[in-house]
C-alpha positions in Angstrom: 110.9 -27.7 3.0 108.2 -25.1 2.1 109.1 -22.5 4.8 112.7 -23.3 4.9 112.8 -22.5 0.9 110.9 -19.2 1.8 112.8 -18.3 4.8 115.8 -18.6 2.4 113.9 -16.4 -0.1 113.4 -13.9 2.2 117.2 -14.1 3.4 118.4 -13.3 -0.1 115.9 -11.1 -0.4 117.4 -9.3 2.7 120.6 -9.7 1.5 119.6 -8.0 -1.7 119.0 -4.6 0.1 122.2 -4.5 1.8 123.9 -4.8 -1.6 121.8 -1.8 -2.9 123.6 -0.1 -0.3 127.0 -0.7 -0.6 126.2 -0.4 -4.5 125.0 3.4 -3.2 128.1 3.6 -1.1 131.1 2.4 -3.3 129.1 4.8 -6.1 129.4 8.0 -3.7 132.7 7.0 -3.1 134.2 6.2 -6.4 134.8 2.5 -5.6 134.6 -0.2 -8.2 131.7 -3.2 -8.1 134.5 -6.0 -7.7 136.9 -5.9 -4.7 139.2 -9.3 -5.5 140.9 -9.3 -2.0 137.2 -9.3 -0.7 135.9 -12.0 -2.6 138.5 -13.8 -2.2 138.0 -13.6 1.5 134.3 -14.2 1.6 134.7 -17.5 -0.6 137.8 -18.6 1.7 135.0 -17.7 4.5 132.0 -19.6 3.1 133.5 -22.7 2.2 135.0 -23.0 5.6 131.9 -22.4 7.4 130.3 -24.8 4.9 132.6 -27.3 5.8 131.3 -27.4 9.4 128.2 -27.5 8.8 128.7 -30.7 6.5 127.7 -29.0 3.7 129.6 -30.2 -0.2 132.3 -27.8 -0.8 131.4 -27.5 -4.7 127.7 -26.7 -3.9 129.1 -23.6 -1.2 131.4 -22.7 -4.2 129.0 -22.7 -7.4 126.0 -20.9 -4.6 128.4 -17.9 -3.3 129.8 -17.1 -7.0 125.9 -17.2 -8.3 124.9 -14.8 -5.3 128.5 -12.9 -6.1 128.2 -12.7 -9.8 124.5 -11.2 -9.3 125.9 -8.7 -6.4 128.1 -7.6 -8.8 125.5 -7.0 -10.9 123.5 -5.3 -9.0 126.1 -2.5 -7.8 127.3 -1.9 -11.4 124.0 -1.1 -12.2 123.6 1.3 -9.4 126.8 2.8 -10.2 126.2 3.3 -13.7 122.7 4.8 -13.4 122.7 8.9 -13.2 
């Protein structure tokens, strides 16, 4: 459980840099943080893929909108800095 919890550590962690980067991209190109047809998408996408792998739907939903919310997050704050 150990290293599975720390792969998945370094995963997000991972995951954390590419969102840096689009944060840098949609600031250079004057797109906004939230893209609703995207997350709608993505969610739509997770849950599926959660579904086959026999994971509870609910648990995909509340994990995706946490890592979402803090995307988000991330990207407005690279888009508002100078």
């Amino acid at each position: 459980i150990d290293a599975i919890d720390s792969e998945l550590l370094e995963m997000l962690s991972s995951r954390v840099e590419i969102v840096k980067e689009i944060g840098k991209y949609k600031k250079e190109n004057n797109v906004t943080a939230l893209q609703i047809n995207r997350w709608s998408q993505l969610m739509e996408n997770r849950v599926d893929t959660g579904k086959k792998l026999d994971l509870n739907e609910t648990f995909v939903k509340i994990l995706f909108q946490l890592i979402h919310e803090d995307s988000v997050r991330m990207q407005t704050e690279i888009m508002d800095s100078e």
